[in-house]
N, C-alpha and C positions, 0 to 999 in steps of 0.2 A: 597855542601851546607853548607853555616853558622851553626853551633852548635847556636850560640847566637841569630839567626833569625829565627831557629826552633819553631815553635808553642810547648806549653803546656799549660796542660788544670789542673788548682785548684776548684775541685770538679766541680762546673756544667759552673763554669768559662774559657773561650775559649782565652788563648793569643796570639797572634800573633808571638811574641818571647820575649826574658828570659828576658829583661830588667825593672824595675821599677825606676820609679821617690822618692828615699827615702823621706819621712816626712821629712822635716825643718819647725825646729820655725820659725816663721817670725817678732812673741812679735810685733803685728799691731792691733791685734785686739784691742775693745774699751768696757770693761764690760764682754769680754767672746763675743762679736758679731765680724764676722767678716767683712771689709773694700772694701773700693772700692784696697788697696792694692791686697788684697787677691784675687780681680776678677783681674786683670793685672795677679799677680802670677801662680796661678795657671792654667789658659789658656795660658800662655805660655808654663808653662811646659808643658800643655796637647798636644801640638804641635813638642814636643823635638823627635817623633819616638818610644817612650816607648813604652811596651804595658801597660802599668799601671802605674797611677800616685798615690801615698800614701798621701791624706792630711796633714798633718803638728799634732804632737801632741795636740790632742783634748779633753779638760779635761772636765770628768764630773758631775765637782763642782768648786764652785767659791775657795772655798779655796785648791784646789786639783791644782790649776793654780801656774807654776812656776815664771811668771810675772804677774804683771796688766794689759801686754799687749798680753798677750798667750790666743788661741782660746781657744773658750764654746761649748759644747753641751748637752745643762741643763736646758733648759725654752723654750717658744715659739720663743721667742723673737732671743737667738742662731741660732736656727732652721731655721727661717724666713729666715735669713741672708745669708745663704749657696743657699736657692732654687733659685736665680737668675744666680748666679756662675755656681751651675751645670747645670742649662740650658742652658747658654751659651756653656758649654764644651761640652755638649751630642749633642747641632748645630750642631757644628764646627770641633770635635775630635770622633773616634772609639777607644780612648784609657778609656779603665777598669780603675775607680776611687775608690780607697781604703780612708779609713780615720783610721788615726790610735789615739783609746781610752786610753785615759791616767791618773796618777793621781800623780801628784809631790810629796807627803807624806812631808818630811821633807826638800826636796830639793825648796818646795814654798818660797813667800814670799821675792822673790829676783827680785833686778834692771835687768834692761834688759842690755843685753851684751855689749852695747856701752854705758852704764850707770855704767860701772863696776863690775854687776853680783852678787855681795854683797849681803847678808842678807836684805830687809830692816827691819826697826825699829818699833815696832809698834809705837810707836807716830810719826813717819815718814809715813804711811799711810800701812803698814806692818798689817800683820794678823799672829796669831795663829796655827801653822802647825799641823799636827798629822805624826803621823810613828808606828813603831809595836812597839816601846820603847824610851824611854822619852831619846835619846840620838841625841844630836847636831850633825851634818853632819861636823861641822867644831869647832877647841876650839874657846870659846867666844861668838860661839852664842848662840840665843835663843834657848833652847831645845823644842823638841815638844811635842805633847800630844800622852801620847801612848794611843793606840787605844782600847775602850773595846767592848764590843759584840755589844753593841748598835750602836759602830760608823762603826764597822766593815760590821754593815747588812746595816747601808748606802749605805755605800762606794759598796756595792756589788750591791745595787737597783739602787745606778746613772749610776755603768756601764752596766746597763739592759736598764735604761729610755732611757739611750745617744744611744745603739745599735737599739733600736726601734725606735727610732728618724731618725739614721741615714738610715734605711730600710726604711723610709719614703718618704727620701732624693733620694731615687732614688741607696743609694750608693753602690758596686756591692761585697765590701768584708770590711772586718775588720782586724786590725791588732792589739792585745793589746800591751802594752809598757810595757813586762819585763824585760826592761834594763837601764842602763844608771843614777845608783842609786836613781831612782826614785821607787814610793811606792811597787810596787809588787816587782821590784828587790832588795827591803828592804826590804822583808818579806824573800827573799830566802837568802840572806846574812847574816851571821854570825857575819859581823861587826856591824850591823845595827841591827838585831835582836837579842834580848837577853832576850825575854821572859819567863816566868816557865813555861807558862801553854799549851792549846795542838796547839797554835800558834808558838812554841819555840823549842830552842832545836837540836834534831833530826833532817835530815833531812825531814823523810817524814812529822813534824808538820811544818818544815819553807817554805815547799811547799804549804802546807793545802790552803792557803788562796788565793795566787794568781792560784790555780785549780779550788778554787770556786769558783773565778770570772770565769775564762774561761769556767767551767759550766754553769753558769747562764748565761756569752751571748749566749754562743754555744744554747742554750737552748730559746734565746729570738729570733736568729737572725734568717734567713729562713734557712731551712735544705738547699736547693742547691746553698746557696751562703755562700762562703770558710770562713772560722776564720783562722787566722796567730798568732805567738807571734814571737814577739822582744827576744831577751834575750842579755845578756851581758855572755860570754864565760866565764869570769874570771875578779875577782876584781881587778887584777895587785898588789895584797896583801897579803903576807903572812900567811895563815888563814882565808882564805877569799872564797868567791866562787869560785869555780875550772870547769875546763872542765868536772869530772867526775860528776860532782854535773848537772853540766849543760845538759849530756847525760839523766843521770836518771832523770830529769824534762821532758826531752824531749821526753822518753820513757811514762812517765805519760801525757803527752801530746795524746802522739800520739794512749794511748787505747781510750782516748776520744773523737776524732777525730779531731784531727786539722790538719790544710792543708798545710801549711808550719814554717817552724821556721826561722825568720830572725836573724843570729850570727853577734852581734858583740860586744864591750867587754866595759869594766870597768865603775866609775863614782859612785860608792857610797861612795867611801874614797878619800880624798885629799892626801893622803900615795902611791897611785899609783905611780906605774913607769913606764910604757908603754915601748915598743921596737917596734917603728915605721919604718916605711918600705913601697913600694908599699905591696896591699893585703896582708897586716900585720896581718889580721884576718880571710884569705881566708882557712889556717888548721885550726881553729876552726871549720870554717861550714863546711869544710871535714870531721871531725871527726863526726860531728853531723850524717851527712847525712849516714857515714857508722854503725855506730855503731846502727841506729835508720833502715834507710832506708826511710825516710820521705826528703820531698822537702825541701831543704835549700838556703836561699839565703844568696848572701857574700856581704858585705857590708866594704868601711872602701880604701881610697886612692886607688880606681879603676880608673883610668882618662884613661885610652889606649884601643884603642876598641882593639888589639888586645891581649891583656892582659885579656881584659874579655872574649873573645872568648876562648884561654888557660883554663880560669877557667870552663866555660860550656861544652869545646867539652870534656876536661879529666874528667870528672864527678866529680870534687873538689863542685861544689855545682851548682844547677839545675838552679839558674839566680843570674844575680846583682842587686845590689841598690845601684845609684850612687846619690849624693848627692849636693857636690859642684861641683865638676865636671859640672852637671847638670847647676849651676846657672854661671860657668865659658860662658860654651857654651850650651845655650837655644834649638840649632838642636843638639847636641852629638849624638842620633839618626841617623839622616840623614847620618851624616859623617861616622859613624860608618857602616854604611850599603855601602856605597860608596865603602869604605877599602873592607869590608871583602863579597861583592857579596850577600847583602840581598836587601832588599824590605821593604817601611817604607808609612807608609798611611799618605796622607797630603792633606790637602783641596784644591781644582782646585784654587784657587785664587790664591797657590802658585808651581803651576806647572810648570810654564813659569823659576822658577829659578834651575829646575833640569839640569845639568853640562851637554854637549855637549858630553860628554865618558861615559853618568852611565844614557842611554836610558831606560833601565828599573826599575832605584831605585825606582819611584813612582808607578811603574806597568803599567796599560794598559794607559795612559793617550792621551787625543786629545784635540788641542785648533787649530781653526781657525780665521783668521780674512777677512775681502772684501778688 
């Protein structure tokens, strides 16, 4: 049997096999609402085989948004905009939809990707960022506003509102954004955070805050449906966050109970050097997974289903999150299951295209005609 078509269950969550659809921006939304883009997107993905689709970093506050075009979940109006989507998906797919909570910190207030990614300006229609310390992400730009008690219980209430929101939504798990130098992996970063006070410092004060938040969803969201966090393994900087820093968050993680930790790495310094590779970050979530014992997923140039099987059946980490991959080939799924002897749920509408040799990929299926 397939390692990577085996079921696992994230707390009261039941998946079919190790696979997830990772979060991608998509910078479509309009306000923080999302698009009829977003209904195309992400029903496709729901259709890929996975067993879980991760929405796309979902910020919650307007100025917490790394574009003007990156999703909300922060008003009625956000909200509104997903219930058609996930209706559509919960139709049509048996695939678990995660949304992952997020908040840009310093890294906002930028062009979308094909726009250049650039800072914008505030009299260019740019806003006012915050971070743990009033220090630029890049020389030249605008620095941000560091954060004091008052904006910090914000910031901790919107990722409460957005988790209750998203429980609303029907959605089946959460996943926060501690990585990818954005705001919480700006608080656990050394490069980014330089504060005195008991935000600073130390590491157990550069953790403080991004454990808060994970208290307060843990704490908002239902007890039998899973919290995840992101992390970034290591800043790829000399002085910077490290794997060991990353174990012991993960270890304070996991007395608070969280359900998996997704590894993958850098993004809060432009000073990065990366060493790229296939599953370039797959000994990170190794490391995580031993040193803790908690669910890890690997994330980061997984394209080969049997590549990702490797990673599941030797226990380097409990599933994947593929990403572009995903958006290369929309069934990766399907295929994958093909190769390696699994089983992948898909609506009768597309039964008629399961292969003449792989009788069983869809499972028990029957179509007649007169």
């Amino acid at each position: 049997m397939s390692a990577l078509f085996s079921p696992i269950k994230l707390r009261n969550l039941a998946l079919a096999n190790r696979i997830m659809v990772s979060p991608m921006c998509q910078y479509s939304a309009e306000e923080g609402v999302a698009t009829d883009w977003h209904f195309t997107h992400i029903n496709m993905l729901a259709l890929s085989g996975a067993a879980m689709v991760c929405i796309e970093a979902t910020h919650v506050e307007p100025i917490g948004r790394i574009t003007p075009g990156c999703l909300g979940l922060w008003d009625d109006a956000t909200e509104a905009a997903l219930k058609p989507i996930l209706a559509s998906v919960r139709k049509h797919s048996h695939t678990a939809v995660a949304m992952q909570l997020a908040h840009a910190g310093r890294k906002g207030s930028s062009h979308k990707p094909w726009d250049g990614g650039q800072q914008i300006p505030l009299a260019e229609g740019g806003w006012q960022t915050v971070a743990p310390s009033a220090i630029a992400h890049k020389d030249g730009e605008l620095a941000p506003e560091a954060l004091d008690a008052a904006g910090l219980a914000r910031i901790r209430a919107a990722f409460v509102s957005a988790a209750q929101r998203a429980d609303r939504l029907g959605i089946d798990a959460i996943e926060l954004h501690g990585a990818h130098g954005y705001l919480l992996h700006q608080f656990l970063s050394p490069i980014a955070n330089q504060r005195s006070d008991a935000y600073g410092g130390s590491l157990e004060n550069r953790m403080r805050f991004p454990l808060e938040v994970f208290d307060a969803v843990r704490g908002a969201f239902p007890a039998d449906k899973p919290v995840g966090m992101r992390v970034s393994a290591t800043d790829w900087v000399d002085g910077g966050w490290d794997l060991d820093q990353t174990i012991a968050f993960a270890q304070e993680l996991k007395r608070r109970g969280v359900d998996w930790i997704d590894v993958s790495s850098g993004g809060v310094s432009p000073l990065q050097k990366i060493t790229l590779g296939p599953g370039y970050q797959v000994p990170f979530a190794e490391a995580v997974k031993q040193a803790t014992g908690l669910p890890t997923m690997a994330v980061g140039l997984i394209t080969e289903a049997r590549q990702a099987e490797e990673i599941v059946a030797s226990g380097k980490a409990d599933m994947v999150a593929l990403a572009r991959g995903m958006l290369y080939d929309p069934r990766w799924g399907w295929h994958a299951a093909a190769e390696l002897g699994g089983q992948v749920s898909v609506p009768p509408q597309y039964w008629r295209s399961q292969p003449s040799t792989q009788k069983e990929l869809f499972g028990k299926t029957t179509f007649g005609a007169r």
